[in-house]
N, C-alpha and C positions, 0 to 999 in steps of 0.2 A: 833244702827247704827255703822258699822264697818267704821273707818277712812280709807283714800289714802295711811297711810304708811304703814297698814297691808297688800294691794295687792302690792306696790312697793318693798315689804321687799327683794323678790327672786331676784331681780335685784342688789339690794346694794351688792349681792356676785360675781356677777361677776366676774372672770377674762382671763387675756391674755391667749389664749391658746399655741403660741405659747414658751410664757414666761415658763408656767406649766412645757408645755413637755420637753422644752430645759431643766430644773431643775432636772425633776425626770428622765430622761434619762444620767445627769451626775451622777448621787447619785448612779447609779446603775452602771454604768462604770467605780467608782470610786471602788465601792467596789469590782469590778470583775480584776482590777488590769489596767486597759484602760482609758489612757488620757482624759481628756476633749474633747470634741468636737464642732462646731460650727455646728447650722443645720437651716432646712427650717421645718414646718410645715404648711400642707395644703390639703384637700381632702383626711381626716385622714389617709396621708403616712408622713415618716420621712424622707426627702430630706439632709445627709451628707453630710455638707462642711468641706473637714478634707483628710488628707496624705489616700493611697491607700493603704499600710500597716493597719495603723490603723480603714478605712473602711473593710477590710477582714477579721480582728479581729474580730470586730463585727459583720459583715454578719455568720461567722460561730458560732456565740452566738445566734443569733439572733432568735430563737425557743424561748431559756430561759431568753432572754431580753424583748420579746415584753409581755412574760406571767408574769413577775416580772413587769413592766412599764403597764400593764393593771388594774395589779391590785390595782397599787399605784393610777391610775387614777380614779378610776371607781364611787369613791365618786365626782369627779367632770365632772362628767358623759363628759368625753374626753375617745374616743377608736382610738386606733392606730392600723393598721390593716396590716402595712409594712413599710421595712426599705430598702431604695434606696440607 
């Protein structure tokens, strides 16, 4: 008889999504040469709090960010489907 913390186990990994994406979306702006950013996640879009320079910057990446930040995600089964 299999014990409670073999089916509980999936849950002990949990985490924030919001926390994730705000992480692997700086990792990848950092290496594309673009500041930090603060944002909103929710209704798998990415809501920009941040200078309108530095959102345009990224709106015109934003093809080869969302497929670079897809991929980072995908083992934590989080899809991002747009960037606002």
């Amino acid at each position: 008889m299999d014990g409670i913390a073999k089916y509980l186990k999936r849950f002990k990994t949990l985490s924030n999504p919001q926390k994730t994406v705000t992480e692997e979306l700086n990792s990848i702006l950092k290496k594309k040469g673009i500041p930090e950013v603060t944002l909103s996640f929710k209704n798998n879009s990415v809501y920009l709090n941040t200078h309108s320079v530095i959102r345009s910057e990224i709106l015109l990446h934003q093809k080869d960010i969302l497929t670079a930040l897809n991929k980072k995600l995908e083992k934590k089964d989080i899809r991002v489907t747009r960037i606002i």
